[in-house]
KOLPALUM-188036 format. One record per residue: x, y, z of N, C-alpha, C in turn. Coordinates in nm, 2 decimals. Each point is the difference from the previous one (the first is absolute). Example, Ala and Ser with C-alpha at 12.3 -4.5 7.8 and 13.67 -1.06 7.14 Angstrom:
BEGIN
+--------+--------+--------+--------+--------+--------+--------+--------+--------+
!   n_px !   n_py !   n_pz !  ca_px !  ca_py !  ca_pz !   c_px !   c_py !   c_pz !
+--------+--------+--------+--------+--------+--------+--------+--------+--------+
!   1.32 !  -0.57 !   0.78 !  -0.09 !   0.12 !   0.00 !   0.09 !   0.12 !   0.00 !
!  -0.04 !   0.11 !  -0.07 !   0.09 !   0.11 !   0.00 !  -0.08 !   0.11 !   0.08 !
+--------+--------+--------+--------+--------+--------+--------+--------+--------+
This chain:
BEGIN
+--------+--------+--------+--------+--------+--------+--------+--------+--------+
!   n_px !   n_py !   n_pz !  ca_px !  ca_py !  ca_pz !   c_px !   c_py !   c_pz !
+--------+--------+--------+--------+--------+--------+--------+--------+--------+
!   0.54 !  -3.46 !  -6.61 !   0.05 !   0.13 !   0.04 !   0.14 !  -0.02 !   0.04 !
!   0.07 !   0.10 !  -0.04 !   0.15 !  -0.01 !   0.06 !   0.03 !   0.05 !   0.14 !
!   0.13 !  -0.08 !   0.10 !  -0.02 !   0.02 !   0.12 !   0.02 !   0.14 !   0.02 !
!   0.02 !   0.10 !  -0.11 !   0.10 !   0.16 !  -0.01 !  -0.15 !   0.07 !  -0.01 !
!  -0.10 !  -0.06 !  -0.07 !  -0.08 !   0.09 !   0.00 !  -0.14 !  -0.09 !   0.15 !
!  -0.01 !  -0.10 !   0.03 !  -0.03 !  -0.06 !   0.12 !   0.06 !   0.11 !   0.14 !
!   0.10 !   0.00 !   0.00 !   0.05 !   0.10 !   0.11 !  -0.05 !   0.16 !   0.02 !
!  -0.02 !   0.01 !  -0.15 !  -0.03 !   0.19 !   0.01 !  -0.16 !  -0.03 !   0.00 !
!  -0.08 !  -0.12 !   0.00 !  -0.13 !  -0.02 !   0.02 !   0.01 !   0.02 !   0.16 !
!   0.08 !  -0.09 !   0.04 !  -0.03 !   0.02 !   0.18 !   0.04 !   0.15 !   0.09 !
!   0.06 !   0.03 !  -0.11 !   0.13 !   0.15 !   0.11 !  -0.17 !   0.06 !  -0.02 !
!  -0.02 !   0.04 !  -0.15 !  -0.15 !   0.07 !  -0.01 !  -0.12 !  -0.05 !   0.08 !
!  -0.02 !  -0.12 !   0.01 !  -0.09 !  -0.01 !   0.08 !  -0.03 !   0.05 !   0.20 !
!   0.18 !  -0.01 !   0.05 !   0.03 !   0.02 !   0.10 !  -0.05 !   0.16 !   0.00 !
!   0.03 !   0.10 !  -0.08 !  -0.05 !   0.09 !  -0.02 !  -0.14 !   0.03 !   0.01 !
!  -0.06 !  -0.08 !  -0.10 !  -0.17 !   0.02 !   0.03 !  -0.04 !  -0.05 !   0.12 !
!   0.10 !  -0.11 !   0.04 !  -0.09 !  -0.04 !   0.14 !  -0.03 !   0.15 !   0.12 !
!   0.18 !   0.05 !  -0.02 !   0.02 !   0.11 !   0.07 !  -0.13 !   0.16 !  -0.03 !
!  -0.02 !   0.00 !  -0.13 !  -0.09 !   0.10 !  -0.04 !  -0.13 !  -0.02 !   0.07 !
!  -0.03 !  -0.10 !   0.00 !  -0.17 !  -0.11 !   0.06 !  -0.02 !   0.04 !   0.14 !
!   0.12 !   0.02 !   0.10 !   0.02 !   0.03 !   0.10 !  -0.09 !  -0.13 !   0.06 !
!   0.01 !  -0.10 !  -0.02 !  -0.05 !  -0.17 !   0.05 !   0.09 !  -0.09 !   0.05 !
!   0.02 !  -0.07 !   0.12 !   0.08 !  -0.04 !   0.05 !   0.00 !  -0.13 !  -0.10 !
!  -0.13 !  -0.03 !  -0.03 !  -0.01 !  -0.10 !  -0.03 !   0.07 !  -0.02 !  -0.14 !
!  -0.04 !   0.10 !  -0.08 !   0.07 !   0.01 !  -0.10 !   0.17 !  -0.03 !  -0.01 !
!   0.03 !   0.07 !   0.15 !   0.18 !  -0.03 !  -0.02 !   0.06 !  -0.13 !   0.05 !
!  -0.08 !  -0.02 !   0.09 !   0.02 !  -0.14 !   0.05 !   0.03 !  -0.11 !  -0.11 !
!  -0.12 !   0.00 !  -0.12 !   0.01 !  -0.07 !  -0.14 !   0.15 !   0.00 !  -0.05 !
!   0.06 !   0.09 !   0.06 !   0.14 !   0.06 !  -0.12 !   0.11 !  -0.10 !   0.09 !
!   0.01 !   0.02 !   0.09 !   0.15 !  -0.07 !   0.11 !  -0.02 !  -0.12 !  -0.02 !
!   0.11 !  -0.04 !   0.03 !  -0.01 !  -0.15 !   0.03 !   0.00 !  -0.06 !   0.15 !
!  -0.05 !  -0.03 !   0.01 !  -0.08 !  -0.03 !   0.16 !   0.11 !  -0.10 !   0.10 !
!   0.17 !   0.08 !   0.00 !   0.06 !  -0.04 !   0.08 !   0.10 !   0.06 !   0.06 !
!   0.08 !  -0.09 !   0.13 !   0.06 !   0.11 !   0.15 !   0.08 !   0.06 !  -0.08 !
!   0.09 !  -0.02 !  -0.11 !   0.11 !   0.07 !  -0.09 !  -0.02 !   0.13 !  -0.08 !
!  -0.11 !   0.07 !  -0.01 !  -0.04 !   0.06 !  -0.08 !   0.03 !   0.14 !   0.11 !
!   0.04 !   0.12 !  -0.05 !   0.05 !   0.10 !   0.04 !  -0.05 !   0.11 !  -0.10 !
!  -0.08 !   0.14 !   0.10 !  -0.05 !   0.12 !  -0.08 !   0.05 !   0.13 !   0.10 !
!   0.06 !   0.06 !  -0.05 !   0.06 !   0.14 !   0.03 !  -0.03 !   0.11 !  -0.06 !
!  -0.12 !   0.05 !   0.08 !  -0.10 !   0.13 !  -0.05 !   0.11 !   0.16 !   0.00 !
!  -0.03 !   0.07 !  -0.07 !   0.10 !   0.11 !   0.03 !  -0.02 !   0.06 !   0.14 !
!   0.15 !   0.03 !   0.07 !  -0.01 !   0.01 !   0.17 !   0.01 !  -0.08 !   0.07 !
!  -0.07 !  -0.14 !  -0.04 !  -0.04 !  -0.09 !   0.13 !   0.12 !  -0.07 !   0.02 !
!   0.04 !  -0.10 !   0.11 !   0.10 !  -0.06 !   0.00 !  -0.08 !  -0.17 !  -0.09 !
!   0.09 !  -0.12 !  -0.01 !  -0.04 !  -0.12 !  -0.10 !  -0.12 !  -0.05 !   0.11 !
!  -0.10 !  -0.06 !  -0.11 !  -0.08 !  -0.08 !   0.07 !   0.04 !  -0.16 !  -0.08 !
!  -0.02 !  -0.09 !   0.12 !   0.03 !  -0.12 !  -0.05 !  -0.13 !  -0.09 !   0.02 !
!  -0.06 !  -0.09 !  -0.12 !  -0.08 !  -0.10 !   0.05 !  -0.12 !   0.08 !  -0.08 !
!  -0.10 !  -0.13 !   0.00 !  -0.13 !   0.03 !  -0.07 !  -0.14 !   0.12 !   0.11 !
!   0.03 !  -0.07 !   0.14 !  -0.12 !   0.09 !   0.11 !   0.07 !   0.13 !  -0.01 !
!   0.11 !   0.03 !   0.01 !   0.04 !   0.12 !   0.05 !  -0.01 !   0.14 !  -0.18 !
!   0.03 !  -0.08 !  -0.04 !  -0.04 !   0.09 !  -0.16 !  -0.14 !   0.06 !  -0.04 !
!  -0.06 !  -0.18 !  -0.01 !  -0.12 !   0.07 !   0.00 !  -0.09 !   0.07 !   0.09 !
!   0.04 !   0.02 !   0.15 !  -0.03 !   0.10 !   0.10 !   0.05 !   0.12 !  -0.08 !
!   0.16 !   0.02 !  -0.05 !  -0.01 !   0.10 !  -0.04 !  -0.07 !   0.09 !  -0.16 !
!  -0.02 !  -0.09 !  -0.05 !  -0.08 !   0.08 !  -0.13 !  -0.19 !   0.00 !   0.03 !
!  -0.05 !  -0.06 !   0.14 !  -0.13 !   0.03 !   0.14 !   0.06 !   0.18 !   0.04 !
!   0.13 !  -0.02 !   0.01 !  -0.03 !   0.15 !   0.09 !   0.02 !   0.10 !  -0.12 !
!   0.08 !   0.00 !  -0.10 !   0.00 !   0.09 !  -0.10 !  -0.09 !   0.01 !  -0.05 !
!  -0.10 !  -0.08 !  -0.05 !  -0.17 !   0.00 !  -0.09 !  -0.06 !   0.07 !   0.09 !
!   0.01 !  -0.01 !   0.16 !  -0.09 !   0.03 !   0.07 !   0.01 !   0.19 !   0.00 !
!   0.12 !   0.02 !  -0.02 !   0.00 !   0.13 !   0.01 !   0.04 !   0.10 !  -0.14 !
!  -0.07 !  -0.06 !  -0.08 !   0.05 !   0.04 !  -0.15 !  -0.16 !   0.00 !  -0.06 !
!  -0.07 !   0.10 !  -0.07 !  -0.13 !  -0.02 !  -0.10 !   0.03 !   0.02 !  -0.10 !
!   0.11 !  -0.04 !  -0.07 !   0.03 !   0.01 !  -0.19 !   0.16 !   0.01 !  -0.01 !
!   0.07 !  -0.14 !  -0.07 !   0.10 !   0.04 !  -0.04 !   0.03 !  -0.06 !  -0.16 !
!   0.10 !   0.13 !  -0.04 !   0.02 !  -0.05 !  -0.19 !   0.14 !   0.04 !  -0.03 !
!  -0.01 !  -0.12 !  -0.07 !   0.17 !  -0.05 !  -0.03 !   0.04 !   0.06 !  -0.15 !
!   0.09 !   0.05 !  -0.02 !   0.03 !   0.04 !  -0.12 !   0.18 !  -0.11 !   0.03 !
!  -0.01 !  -0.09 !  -0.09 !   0.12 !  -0.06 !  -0.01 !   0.13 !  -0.01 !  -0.13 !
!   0.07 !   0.09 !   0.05 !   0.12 !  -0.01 !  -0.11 !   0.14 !  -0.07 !   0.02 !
!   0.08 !   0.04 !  -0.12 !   0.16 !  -0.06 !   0.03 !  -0.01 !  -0.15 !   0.08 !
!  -0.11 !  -0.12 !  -0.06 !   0.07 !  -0.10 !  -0.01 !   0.09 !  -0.10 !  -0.02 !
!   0.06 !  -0.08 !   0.06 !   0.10 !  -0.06 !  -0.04 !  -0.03 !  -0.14 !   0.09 !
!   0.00 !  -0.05 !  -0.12 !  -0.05 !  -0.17 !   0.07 !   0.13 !  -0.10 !  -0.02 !
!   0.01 !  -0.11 !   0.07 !   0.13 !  -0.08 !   0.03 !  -0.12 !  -0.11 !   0.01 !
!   0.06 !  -0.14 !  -0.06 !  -0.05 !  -0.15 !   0.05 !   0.13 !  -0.11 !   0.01 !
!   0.00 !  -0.03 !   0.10 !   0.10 !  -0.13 !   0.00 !  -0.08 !  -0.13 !   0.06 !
!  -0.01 !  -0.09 !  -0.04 !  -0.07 !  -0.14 !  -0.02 !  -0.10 !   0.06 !   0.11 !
!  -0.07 !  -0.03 !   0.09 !  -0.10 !  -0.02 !   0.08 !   0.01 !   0.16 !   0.08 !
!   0.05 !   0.10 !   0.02 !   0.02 !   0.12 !   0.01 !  -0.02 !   0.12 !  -0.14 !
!  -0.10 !   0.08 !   0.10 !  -0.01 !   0.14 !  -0.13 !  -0.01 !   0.10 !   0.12 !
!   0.12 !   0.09 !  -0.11 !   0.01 !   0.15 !   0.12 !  -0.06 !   0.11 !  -0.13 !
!  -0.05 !   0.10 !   0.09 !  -0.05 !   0.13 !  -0.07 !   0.01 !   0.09 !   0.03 !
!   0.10 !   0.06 !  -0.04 !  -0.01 !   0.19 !   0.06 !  -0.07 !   0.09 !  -0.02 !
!  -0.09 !   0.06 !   0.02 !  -0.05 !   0.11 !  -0.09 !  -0.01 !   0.11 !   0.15 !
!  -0.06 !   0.14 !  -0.11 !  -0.02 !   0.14 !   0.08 !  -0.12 !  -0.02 !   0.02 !
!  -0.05 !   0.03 !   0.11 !  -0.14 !   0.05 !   0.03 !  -0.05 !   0.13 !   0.02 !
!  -0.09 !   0.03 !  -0.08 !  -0.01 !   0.13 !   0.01 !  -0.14 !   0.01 !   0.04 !
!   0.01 !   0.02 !   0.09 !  -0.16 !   0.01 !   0.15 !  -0.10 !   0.12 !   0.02 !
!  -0.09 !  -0.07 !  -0.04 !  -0.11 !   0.16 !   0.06 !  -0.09 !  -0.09 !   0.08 !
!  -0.01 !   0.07 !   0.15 !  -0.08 !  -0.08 !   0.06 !  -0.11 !   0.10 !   0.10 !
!  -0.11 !  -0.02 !   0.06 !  -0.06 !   0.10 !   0.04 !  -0.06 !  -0.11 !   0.13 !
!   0.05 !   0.12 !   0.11 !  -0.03 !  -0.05 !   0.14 !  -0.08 !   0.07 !   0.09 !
!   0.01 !   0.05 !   0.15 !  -0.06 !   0.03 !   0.09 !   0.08 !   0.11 !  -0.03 !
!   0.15 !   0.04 !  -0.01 !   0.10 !   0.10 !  -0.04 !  -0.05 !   0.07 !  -0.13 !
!  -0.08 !  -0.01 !  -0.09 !  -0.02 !   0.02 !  -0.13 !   0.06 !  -0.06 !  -0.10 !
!   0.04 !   0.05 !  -0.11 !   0.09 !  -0.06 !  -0.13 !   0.15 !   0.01 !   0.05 !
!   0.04 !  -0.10 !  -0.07 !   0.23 !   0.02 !   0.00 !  -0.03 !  -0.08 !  -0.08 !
!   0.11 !   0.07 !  -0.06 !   0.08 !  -0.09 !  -0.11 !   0.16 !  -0.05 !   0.02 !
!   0.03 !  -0.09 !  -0.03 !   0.09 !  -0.06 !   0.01 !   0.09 !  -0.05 !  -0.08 !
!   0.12 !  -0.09 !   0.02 !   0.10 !  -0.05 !  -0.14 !   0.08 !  -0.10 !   0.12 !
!  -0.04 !  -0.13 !  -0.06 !   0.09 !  -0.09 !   0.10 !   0.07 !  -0.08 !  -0.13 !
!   0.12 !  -0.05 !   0.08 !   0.07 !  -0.09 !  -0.11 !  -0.03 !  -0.15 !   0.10 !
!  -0.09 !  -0.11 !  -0.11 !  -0.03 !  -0.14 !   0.06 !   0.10 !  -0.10 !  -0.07 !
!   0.02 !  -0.09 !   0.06 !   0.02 !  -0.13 !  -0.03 !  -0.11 !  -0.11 !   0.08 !
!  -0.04 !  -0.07 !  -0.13 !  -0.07 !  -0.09 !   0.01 !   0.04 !  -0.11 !  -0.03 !
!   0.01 !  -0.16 !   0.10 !   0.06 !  -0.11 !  -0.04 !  -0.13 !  -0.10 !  -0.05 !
!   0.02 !  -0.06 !  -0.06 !  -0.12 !  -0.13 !  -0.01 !   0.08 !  -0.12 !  -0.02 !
!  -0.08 !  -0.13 !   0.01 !   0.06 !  -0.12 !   0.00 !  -0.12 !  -0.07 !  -0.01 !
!   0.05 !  -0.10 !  -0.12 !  -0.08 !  -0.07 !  -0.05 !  -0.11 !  -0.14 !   0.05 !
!  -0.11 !   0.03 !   0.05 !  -0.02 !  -0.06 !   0.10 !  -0.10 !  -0.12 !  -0.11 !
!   0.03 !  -0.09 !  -0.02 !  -0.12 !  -0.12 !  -0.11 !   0.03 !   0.07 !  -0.15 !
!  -0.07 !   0.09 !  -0.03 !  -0.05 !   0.03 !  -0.13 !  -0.02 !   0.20 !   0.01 !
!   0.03 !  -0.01 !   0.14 !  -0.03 !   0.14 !   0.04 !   0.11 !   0.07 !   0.06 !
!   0.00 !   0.15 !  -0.02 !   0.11 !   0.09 !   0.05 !  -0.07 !   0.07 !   0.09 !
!   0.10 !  -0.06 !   0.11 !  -0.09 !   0.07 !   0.17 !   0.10 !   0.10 !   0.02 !
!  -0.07 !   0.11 !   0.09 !   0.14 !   0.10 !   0.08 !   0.08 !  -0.07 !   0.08 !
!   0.12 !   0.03 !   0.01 !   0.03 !  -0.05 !   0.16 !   0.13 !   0.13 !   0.07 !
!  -0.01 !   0.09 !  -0.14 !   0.07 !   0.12 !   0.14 !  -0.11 !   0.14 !  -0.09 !
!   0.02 !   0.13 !   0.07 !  -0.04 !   0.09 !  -0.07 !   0.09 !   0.12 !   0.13 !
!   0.09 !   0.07 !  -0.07 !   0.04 !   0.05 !   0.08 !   0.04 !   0.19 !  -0.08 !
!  -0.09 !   0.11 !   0.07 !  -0.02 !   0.15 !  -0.10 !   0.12 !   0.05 !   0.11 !
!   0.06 !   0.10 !  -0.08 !   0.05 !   0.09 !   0.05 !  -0.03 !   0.15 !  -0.02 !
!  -0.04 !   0.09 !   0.04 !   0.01 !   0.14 !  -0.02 !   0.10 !   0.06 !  -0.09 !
!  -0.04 !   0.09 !  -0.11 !   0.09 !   0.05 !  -0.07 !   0.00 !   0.13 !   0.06 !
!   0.12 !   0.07 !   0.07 !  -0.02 !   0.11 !  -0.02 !   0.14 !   0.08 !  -0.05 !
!   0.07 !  -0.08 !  -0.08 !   0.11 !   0.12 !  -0.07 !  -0.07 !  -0.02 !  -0.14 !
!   0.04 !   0.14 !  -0.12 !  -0.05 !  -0.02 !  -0.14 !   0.04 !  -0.10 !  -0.06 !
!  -0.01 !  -0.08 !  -0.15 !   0.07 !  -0.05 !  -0.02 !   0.10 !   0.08 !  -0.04 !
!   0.14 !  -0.09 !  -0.05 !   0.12 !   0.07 !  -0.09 !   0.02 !   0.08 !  -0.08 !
!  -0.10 !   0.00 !  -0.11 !  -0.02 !   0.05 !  -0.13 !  -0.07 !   0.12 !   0.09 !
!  -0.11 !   0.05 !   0.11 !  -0.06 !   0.11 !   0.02 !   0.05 !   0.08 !   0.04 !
!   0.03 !   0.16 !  -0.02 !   0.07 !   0.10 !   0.03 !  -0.03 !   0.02 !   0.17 !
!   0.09 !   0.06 !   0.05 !  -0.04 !   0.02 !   0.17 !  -0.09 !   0.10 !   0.02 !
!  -0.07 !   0.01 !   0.13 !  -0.09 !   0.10 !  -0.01 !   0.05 !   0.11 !   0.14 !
!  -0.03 !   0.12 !  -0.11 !   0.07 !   0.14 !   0.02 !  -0.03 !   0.07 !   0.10 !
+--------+--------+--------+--------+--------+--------+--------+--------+--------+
């Protein structure tokens, strides 16, 4: 398998871990060190492996279904580093009911043995159209 298509294996899987709503499941995805950095849309950075996965404990905890519709990738690899941008397009249903959503992610990985682990995940909130969409009236 090529490292280009190895990488959009792990971005996807980080995704299903996230759909599973399993800590355990995402735990599998990072790479299990103090350098690793995830920035949820809103939150300020979290740094380190305890304090992350505390936070994807408190989001699972208060989330019963989320689905990812992912577009406008764009993947980058430089020797032992892979970045990935993509749109997230979110339907998730909570204690609040349904929202939908649209965040712009970058996802870092780094080649850990034979494997591509996370080590940053950082969404941002979209909320202007894109360029090409006319303004709303």
């Amino acid at each position: 398998m090529s490292d280009k298509e190895a990488v959009r294996q792990a971005n996807r899987g980080f995704y299903d871990a996230f759909e599973t709503l399993e800590v355990e499941k995402m735990e599998r995805i990072w790479l299990q060190q103090p350098h690793i950095v995830c920035i949820h849309p809103g939150w300020r950075p979290l740094s380190g492996w305890g304090p992350i996965m505390h936070s994807w404990e408190r989001i699972f905890d208060s989330t019963f279904e989320m689905k990812f519709d992912i577009a406008e990738v764009q993947l980058l690899i430089h020797g032992d580093v892979a970045i990935v941008v993509v749109q997230e397009n979110l339907t998730q249903r909570g204690y609040d009911g349904v929202a939908k959503s649209t965040v712009l992610a970058t996802n870092v990985f780094e080649r850990s043995g034979s494997e591509w682990k996370m080590v940053l995940h950082h969404g941002s909130p979209v909320a202007m159209p894109r360029d090409d969409e006319p303004p709303i009236q």
